[in-house]
FILO-363442 format. One record per residue: z, y, x of N, C-alpha, C in turn; residue number from 1. Coordinates in steps of 0.2 Angstrom, whole numbers. Layout:
<sites>
{{Z; Y; X}; {Z; Y; X}; {Z; Y; X}; NUM}
...
</sites>
This chain:
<sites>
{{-77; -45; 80}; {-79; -40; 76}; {-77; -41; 68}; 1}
{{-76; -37; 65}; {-74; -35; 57}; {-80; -35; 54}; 2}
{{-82; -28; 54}; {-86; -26; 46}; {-92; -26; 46}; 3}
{{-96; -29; 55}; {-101; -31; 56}; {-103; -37; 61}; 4}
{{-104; -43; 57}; {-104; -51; 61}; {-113; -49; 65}; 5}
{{-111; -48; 73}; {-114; -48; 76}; {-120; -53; 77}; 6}
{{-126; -49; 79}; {-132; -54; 77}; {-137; -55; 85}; 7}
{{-132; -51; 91}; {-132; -52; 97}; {-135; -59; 99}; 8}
{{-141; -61; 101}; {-146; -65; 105}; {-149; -70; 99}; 9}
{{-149; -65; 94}; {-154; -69; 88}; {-161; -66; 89}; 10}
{{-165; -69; 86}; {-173; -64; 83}; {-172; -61; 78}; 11}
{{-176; -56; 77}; {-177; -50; 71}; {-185; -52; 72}; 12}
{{-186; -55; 64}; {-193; -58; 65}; {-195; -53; 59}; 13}
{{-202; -47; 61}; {-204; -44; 56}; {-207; -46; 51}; 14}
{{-204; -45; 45}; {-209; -48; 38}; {-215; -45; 35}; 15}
{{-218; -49; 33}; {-225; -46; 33}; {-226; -38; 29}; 16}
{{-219; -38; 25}; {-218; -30; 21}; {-217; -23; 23}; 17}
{{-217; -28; 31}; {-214; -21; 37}; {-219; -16; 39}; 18}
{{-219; -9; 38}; {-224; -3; 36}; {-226; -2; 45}; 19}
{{-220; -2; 48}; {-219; 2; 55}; {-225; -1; 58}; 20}
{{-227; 2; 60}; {-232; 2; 64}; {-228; -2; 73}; 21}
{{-225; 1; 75}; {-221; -2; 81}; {-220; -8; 82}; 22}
{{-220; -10; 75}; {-215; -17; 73}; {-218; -21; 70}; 23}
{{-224; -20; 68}; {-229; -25; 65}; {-231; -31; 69}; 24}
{{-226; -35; 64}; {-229; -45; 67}; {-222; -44; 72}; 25}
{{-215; -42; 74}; {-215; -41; 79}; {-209; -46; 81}; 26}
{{-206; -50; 87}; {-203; -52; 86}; {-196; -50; 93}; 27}
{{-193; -48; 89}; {-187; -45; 96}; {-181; -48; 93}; 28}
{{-177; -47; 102}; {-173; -51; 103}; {-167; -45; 105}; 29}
{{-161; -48; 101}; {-156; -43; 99}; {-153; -45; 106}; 30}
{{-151; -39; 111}; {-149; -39; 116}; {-140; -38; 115}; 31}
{{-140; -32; 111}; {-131; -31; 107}; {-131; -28; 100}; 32}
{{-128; -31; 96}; {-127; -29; 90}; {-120; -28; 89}; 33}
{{-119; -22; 85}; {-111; -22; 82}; {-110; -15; 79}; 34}
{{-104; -12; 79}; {-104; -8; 74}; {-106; 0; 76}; 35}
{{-106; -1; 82}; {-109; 6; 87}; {-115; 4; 86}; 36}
{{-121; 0; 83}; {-129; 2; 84}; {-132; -4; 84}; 37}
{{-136; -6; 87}; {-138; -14; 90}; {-148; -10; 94}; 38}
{{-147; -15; 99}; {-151; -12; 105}; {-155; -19; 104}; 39}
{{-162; -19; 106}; {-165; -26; 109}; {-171; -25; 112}; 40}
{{-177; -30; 111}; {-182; -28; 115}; {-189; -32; 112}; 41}
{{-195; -29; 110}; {-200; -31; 106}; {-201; -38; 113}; 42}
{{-204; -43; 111}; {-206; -50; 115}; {-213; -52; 115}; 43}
{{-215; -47; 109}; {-224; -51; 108}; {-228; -46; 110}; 44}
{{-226; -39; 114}; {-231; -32; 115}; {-233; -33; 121}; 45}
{{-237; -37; 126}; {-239; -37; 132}; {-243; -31; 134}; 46}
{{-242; -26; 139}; {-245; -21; 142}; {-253; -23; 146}; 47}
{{-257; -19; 147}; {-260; -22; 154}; {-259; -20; 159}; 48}
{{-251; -16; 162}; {-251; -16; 167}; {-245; -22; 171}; 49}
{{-245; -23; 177}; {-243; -31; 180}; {-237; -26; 181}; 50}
{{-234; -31; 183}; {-226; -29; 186}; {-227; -26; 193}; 51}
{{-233; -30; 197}; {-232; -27; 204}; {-234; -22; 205}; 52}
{{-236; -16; 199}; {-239; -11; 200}; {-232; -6; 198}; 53}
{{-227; -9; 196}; {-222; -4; 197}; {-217; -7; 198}; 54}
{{-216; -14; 198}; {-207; -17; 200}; {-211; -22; 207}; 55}
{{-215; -22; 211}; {-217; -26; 217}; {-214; -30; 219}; 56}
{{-206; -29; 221}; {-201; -34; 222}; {-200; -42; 217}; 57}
{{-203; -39; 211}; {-198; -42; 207}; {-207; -46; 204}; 58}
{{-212; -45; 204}; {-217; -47; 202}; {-219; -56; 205}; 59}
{{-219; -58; 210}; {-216; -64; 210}; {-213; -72; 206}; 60}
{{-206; -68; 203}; {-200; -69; 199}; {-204; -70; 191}; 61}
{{-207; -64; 190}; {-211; -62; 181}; {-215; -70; 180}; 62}
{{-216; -70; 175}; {-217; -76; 170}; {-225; -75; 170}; 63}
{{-229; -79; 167}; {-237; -79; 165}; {-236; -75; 157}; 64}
{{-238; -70; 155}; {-244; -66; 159}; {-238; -63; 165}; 65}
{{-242; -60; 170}; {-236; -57; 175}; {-236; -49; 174}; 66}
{{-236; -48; 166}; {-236; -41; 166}; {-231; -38; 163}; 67}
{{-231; -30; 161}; {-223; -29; 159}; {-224; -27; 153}; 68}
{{-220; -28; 149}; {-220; -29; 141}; {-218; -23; 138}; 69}
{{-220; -20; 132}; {-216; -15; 128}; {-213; -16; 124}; 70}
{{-207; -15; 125}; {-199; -18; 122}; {-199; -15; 117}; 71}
{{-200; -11; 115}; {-197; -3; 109}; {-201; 3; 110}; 72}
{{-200; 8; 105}; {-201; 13; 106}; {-199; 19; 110}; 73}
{{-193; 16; 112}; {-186; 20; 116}; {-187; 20; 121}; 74}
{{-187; 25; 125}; {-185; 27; 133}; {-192; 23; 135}; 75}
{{-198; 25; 134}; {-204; 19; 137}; {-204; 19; 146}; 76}
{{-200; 27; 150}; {-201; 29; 157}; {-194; 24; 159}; 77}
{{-191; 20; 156}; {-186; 15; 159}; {-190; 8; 160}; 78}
{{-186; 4; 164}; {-188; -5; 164}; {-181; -9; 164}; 79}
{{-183; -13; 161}; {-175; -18; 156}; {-179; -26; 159}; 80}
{{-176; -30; 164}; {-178; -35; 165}; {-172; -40; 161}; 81}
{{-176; -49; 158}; {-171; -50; 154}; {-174; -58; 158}; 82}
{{-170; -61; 158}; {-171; -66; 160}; {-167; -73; 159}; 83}
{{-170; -80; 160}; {-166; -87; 158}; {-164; -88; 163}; 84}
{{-157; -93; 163}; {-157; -96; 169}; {-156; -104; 166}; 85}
{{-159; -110; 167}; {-162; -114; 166}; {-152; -119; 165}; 86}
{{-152; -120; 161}; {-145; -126; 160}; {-138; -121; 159}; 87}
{{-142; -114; 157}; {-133; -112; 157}; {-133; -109; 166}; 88}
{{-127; -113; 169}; {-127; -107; 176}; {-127; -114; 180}; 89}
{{-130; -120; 178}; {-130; -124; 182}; {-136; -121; 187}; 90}
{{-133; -128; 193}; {-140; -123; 200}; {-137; -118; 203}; 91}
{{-131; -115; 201}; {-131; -108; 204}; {-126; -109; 209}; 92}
{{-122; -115; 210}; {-116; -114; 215}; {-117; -111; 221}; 93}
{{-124; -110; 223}; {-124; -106; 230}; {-127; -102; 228}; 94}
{{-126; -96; 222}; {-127; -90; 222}; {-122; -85; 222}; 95}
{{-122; -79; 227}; {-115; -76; 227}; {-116; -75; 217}; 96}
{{-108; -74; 216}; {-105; -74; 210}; {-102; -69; 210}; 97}
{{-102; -65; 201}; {-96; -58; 203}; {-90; -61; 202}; 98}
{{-85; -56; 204}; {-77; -56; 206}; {-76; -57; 199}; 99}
{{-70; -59; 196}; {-69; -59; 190}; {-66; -50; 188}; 100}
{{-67; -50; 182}; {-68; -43; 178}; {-73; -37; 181}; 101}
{{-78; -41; 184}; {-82; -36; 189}; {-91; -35; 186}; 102}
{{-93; -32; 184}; {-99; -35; 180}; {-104; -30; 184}; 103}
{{-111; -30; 187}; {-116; -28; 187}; {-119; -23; 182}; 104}
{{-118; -15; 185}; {-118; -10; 182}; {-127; -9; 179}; 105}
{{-132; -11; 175}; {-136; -12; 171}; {-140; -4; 171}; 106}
{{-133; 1; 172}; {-135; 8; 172}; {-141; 14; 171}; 107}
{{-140; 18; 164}; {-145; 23; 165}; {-151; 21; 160}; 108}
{{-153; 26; 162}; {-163; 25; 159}; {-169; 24; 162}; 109}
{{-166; 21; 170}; {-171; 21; 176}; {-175; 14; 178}; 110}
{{-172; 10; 183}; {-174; 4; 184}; {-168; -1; 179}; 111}
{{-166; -1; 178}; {-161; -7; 175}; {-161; -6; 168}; 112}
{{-165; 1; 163}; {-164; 0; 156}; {-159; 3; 154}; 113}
{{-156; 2; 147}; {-149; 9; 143}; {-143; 4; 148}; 114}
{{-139; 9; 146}; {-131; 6; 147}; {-128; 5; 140}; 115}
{{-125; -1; 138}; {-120; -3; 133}; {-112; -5; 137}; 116}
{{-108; -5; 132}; {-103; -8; 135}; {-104; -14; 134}; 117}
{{-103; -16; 143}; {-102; -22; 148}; {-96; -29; 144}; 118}
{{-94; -27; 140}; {-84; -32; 140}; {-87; -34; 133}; 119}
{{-93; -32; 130}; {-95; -35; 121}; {-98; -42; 123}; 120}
{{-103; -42; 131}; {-106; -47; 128}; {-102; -54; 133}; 121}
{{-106; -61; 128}; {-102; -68; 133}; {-102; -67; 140}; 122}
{{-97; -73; 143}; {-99; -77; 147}; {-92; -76; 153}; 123}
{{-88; -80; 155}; {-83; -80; 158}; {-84; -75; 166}; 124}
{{-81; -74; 166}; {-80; -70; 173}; {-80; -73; 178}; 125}
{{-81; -70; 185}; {-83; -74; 191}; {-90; -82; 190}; 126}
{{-93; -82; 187}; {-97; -89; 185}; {-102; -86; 185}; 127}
{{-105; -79; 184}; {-112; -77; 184}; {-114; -74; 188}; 128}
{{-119; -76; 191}; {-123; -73; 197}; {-125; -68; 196}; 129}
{{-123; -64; 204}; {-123; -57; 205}; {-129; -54; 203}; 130}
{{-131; -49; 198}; {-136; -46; 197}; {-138; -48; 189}; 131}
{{-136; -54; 187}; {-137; -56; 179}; {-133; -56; 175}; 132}
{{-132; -52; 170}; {-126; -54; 163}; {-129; -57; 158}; 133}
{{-124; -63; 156}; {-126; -66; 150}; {-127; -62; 142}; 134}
{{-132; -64; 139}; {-134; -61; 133}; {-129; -66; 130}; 135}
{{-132; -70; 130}; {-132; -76; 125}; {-135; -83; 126}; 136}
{{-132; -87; 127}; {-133; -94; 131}; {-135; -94; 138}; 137}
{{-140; -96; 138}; {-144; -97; 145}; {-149; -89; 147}; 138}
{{-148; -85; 141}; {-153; -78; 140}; {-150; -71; 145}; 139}
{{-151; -68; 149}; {-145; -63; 151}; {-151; -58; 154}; 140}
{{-148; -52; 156}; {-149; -44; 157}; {-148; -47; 165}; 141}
{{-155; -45; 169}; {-155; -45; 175}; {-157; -36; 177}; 142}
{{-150; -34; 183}; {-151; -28; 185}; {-156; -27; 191}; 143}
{{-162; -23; 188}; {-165; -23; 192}; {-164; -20; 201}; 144}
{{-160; -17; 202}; {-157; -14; 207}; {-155; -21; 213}; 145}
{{-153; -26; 209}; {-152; -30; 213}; {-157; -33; 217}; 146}
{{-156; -35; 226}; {-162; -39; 229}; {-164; -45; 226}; 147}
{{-170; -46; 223}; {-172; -51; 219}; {-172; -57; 222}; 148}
{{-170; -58; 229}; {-169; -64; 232}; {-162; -67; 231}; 149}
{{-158; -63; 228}; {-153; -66; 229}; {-153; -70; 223}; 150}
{{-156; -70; 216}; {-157; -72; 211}; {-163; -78; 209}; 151}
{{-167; -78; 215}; {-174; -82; 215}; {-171; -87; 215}; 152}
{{-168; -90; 218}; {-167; -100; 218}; {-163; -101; 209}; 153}
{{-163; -96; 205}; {-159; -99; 199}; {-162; -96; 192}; 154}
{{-166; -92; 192}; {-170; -89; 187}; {-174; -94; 185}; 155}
{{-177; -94; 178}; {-180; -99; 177}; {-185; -94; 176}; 156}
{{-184; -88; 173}; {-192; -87; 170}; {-191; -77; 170}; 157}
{{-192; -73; 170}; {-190; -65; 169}; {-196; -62; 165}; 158}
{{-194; -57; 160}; {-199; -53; 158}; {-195; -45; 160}; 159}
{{-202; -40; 163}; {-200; -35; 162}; {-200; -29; 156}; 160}
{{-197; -26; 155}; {-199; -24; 145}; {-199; -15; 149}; 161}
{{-204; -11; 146}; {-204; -3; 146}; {-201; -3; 139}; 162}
{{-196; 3; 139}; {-192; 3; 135}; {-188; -1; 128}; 163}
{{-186; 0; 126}; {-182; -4; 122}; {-184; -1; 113}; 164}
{{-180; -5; 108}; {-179; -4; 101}; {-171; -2; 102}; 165}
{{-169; 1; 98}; {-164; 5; 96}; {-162; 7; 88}; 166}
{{-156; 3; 85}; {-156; 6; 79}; {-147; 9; 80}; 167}
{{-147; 16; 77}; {-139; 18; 74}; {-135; 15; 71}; 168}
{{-129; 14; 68}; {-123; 12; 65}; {-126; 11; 60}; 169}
{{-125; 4; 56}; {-130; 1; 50}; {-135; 5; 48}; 170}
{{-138; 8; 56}; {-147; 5; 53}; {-149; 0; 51}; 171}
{{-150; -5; 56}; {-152; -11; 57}; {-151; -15; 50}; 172}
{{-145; -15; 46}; {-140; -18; 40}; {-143; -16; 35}; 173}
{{-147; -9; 37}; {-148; -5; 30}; {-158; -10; 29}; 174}
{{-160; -9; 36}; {-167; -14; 36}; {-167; -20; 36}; 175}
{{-162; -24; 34}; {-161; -31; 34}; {-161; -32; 25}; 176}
{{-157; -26; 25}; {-155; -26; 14}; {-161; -26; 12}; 177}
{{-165; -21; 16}; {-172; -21; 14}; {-177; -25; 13}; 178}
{{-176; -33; 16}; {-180; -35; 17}; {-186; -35; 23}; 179}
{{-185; -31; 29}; {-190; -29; 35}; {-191; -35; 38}; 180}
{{-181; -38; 38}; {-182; -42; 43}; {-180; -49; 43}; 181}
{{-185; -55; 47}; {-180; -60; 45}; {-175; -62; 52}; 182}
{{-170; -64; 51}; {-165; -66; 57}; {-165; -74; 58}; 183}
{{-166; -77; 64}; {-165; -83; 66}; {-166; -84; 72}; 184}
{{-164; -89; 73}; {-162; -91; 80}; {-166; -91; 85}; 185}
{{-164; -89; 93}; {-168; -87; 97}; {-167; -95; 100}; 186}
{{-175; -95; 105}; {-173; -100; 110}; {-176; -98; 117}; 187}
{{-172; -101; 122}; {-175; -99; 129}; {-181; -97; 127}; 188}
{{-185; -101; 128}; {-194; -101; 129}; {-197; -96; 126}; 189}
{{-191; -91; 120}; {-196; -87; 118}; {-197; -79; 123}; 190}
{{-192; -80; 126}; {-193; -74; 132}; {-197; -75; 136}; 191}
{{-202; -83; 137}; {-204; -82; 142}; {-211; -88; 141}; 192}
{{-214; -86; 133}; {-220; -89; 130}; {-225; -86; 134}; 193}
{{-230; -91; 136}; {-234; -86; 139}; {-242; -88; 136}; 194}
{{-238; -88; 129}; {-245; -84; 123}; {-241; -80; 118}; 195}
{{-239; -73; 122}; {-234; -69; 115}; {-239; -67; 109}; 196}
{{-245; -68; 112}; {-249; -61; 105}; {-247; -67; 99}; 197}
{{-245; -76; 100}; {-245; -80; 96}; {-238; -82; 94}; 198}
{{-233; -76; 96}; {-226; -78; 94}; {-222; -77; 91}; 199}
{{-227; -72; 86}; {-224; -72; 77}; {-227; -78; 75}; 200}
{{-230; -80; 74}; {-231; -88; 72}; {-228; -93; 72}; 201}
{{-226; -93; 79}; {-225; -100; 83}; {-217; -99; 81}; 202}
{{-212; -95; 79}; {-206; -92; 78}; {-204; -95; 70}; 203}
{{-208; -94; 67}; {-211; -94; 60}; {-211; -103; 60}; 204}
{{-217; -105; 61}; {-217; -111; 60}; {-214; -117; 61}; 205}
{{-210; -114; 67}; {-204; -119; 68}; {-196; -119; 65}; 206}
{{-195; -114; 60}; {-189; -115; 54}; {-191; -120; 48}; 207}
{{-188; -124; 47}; {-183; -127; 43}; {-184; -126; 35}; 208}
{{-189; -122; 34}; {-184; -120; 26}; {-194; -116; 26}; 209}
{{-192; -110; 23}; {-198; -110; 16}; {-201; -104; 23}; 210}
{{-198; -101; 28}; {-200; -95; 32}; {-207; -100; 36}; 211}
{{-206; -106; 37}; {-211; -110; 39}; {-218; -108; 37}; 212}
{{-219; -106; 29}; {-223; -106; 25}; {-226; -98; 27}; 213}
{{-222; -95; 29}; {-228; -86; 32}; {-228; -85; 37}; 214}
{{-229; -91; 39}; {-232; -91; 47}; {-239; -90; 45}; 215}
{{-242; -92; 41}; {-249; -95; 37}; {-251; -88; 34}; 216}
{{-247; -83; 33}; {-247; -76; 31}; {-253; -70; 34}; 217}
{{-260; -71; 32}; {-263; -67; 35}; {-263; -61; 38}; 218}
{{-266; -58; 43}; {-264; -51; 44}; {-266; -46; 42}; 219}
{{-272; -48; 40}; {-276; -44; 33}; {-275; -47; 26}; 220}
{{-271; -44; 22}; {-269; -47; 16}; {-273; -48; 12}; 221}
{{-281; -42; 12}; {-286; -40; 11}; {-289; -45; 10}; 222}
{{-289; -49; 15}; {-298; -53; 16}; {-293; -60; 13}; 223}
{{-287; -60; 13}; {-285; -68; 9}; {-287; -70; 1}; 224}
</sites>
């Protein structure tokens, strides 16, 4: 990429100056970024409803809480499963694998979430098991359509998301200038915290530098 250095499997951690209502305290996880738009999925908005009440197959698989998550404001009648697999793609040598140049079609607004182009994101060909595409490290897009037994001996953790975040051609860029959002790095375990309402905090807390300090940031600026 040129004119836009992708920000693909980082966090978008909202700052406390962010108005949106959607995105207040929020912490998401950029699924594609680049010069067509960037797509990702809120990580701390847990629904009360369970995954077995509308993915059944797949609820098993789901992480603690075992419920489905709102990812965004986008396409909320879709489900976007995302899921680790624990070392990279170690463990998976007895899982069918795709053919090389062949990738698991994510397709639609239905059970598997939006479609982006397949060829942007990592991970070498024939190496990833059938039904998963790499995001980013150990992090990847599981296509719901696939039999979720073929993927259970290798999955570490799944979250189900109803619908997604969606920003146009430097949106995103334009609410970064802004100041909305901070960007740092993601790790396995935050897809699959199982205290999200605590992980704009725990995100916060754990960098390096001054972003440490607004973790501490109250929610009501009022009563500080």
């Amino acid at each position: 990429m040129t004119e836009v250095s992708s920000l693909t499997g980082r966090l978008l951690v909202a700052t406390p100056a962010l108005a949106d209502p959607n995105f207040d305290r929020a912490v998401v996880l950029l699924l594609d970024h680049d010069e067509e738009g960037s797509l990702g999925v809120v990580l701390n908005r847990p629904t009360p409803v369970g995954v077995g009440d509308i993915l059944a197959p797949w609820a098993a698989l789901a992480g603690e809480p075992g419920v489905v998550f709102q990812g965004g404001p986008v396409s909320l009648d879709s489900a976007l499963g995302v899921a680790v697999i624990p070392g990279g793609l170690a463990g998976a040598d007895d899982v069918p694998t795709l053919e090389s140049g062949v990738r698991p079609d994510p397709g639609g607004t239905t059970a598997a979430g939006p479609r982006r182009d397949d060829a942007r994101h990592g991970g070498a060909p024939g190496e990833e098991p059938l039904g998963w595409r790499r995001v980013h490290g150990a992090i990847g897009l599981v296509d719901l359509e696939t039999p979720p037994e073929l993927l259970a001996t290798v999955l570490g953790s799944l979250r189900i998301f109803a619908g997604y975040a969606g920003w146009g051609p430097g949106q995103l860029e334009d609410e970064l200038t802004d100041g909305a959002w901070y960007v740092v790095e993601s790790e396995p375990g935050d897809v699959s915290s199982p205290d999200p309402e605590h992980l704009w905090r725990a995100v916060l807390r754990r960098q390096r530098n001054e972003l440490a300090m607004v973790a501490t940031y109250p929610d009501d600026p009022s009563l500080n």
